[in-house]
C-alpha positions as CSV (number, residue, x, y, z in Angstrom):
1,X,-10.7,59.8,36.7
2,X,-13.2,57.7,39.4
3,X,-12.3,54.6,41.1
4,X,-13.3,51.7,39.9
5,X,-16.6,50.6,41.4
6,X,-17.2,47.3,42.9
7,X,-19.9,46.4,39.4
8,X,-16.9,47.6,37.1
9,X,-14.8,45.7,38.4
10,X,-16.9,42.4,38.0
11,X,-18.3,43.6,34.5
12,X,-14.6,43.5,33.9
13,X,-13.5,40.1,35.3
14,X,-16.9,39.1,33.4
15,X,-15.7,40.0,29.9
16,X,-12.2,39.0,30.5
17,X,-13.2,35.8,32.1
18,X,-15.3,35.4,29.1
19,X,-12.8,36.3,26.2
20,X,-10.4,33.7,27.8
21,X,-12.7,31.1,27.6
22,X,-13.6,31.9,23.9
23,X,-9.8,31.9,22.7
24,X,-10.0,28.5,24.6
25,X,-12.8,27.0,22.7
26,X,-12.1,28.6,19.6
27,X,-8.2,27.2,19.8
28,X,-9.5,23.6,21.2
29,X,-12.3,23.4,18.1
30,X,-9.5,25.0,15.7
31,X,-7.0,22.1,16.5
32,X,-9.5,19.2,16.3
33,X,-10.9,20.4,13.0
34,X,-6.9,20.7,11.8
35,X,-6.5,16.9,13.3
36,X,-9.7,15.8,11.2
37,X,-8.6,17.4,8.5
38,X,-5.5,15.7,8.1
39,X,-6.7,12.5,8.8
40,X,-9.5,12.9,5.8
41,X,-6.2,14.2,3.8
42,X,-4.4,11.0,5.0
43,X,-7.4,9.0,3.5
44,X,-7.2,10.4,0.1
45,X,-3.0,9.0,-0.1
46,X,-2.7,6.6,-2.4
47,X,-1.8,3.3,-0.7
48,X,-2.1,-0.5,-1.7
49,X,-1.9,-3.0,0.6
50,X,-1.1,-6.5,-0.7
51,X,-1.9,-10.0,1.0
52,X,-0.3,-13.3,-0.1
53,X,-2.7,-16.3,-0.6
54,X,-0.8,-19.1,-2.2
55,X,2.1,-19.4,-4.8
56,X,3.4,-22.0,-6.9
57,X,7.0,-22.9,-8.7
58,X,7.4,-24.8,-11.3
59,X,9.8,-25.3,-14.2
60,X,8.1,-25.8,-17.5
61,X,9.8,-25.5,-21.0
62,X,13.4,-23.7,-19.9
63,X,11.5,-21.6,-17.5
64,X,11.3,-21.0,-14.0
65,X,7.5,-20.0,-14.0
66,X,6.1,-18.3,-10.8
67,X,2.0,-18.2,-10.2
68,X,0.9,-16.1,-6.7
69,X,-2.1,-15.7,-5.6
70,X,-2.8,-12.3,-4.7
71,X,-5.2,-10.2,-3.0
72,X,-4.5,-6.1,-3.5
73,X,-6.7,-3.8,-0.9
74,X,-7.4,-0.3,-1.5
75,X,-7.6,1.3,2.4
76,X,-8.4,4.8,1.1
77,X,-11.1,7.5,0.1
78,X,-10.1,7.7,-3.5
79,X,-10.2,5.5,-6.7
80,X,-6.3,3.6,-7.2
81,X,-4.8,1.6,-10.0
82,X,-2.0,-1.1,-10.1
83,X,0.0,-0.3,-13.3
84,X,2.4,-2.8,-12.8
85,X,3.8,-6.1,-10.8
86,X,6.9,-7.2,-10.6
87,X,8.5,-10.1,-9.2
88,X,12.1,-9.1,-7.2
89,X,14.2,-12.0,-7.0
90,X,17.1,-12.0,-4.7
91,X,20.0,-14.7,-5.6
92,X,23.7,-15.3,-4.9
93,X,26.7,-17.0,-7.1
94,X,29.4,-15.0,-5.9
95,X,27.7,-11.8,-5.6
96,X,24.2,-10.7,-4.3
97,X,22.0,-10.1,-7.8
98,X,18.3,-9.3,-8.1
99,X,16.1,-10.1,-11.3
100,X,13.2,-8.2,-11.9
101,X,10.5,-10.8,-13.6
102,X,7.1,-8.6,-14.9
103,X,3.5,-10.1,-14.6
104,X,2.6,-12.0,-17.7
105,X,-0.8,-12.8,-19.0
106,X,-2.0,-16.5,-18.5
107,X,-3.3,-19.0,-21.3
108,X,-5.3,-21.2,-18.5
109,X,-8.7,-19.0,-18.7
110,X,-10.2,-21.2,-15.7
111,X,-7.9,-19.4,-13.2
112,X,-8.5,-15.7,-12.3
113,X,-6.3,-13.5,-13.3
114,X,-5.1,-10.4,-12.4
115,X,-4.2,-8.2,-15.6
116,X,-2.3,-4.9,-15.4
117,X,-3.3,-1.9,-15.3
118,X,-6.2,-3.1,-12.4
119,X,-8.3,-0.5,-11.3
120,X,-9.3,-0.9,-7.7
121,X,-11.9,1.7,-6.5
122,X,-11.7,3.5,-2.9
123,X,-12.2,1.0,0.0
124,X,-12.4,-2.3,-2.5
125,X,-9.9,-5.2,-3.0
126,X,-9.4,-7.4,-6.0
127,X,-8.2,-11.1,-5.7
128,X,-6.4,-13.4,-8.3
129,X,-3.3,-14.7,-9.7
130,X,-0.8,-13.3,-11.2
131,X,2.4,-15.0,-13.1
132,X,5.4,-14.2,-14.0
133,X,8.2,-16.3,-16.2
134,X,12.1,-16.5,-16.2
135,X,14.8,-18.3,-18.0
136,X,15.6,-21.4,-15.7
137,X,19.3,-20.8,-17.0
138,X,19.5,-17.0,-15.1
139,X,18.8,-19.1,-11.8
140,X,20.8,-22.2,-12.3
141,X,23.6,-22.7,-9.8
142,X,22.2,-19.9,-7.8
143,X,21.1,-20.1,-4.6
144,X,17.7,-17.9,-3.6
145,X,17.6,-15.6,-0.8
146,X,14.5,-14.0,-1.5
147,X,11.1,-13.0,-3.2
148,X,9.6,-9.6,-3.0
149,X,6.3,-9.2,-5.1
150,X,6.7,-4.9,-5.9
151,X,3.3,-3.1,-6.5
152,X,3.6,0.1,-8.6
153,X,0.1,2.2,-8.5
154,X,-0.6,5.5,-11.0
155,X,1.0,7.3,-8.3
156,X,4.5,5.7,-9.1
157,X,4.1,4.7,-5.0
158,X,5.4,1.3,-5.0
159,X,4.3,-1.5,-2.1
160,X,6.0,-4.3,-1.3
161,X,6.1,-7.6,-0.1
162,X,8.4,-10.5,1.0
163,X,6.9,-13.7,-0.1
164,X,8.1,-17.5,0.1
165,X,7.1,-20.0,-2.7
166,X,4.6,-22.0,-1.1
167,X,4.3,-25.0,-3.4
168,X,6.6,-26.6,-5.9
169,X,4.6,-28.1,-8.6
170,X,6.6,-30.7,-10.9
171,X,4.5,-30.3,-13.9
């Protein structure tokens, strides 16, 4: 076999000079179309995000009756519903307990109201109030430690969010 002439040689660093810098490219391209995949894949999660506007307490008939005004976002690519809200509220006798209060529909038409199931379509938010009603009696003598308003979507992918009562009305 002949020596490798001087034009070989470069013809050879060429090509492999050339094939690195492919598998380069190619690798660099491959990995930011894997990173923009995943964040279009991210996009398409469900997710609610929920915002707290106001909220009233008030005690009307035997019950402790809870109105908050709610606005529910919808930060991704695809179509979400909210098939139900609940009210979480924490309270102590002697021991921590939690009662679960669901959103109830509203006789005042003039308000907006947020009825379940709510169908929020990609990138959109929704705003109203929603209300929810317990027993004064399950509360008396207890002393509140908390609210946490709980979103469940279609998913089953709850959100959640501490609140405070703003108001206390004494109707």
């Amino acid at each position: 076999m002949k020596g490798l002439t001087s034009s070989d040689v470069i013809a050879i660093a060429t090509g492999l000079v050339s094939l690195a810098a492919f598998v380069v490219v190619s690798w660099i391209t491959a990995h930011r179309a894997q990173r923009l995949a995943e964040r279009q894949e991210a996009r398409r999660a469900p997710r609610l995000d929920l915002r707290l506007i106001d909220s009233k307490v008030s005690d009307i008939d035997g019950k402790r009756s809870f109105a908050i005004h709610l606005q529910i976002a919808n930060p991704t690519d695809t179509a979400n519903s909210v098939a139900g809200l609940e009210l979480c509220i924490r309270h102590r006798r002697e021991i921590p307990l939690t009662l679960l209060a669901p959103a109830i529909p509203n006789a005042d038409e003039s308000v907006p109201m947020l009825l379940m199931p709510l169908r929020i379509d990609a990138h959109h938010t929704v705003e109203g109030w929603v209300r929810f009603a317990v027993a004064a009696d399950l509360l008396k003598g207890s002393t509140i430690e908390g609210y946490e308003l709980v979103a469940t979507d279609t998913h089953q992918e709850k959100t959640t969010l501490e609140t405070h009562m703003l108001t206390w009305s004494l109707r």
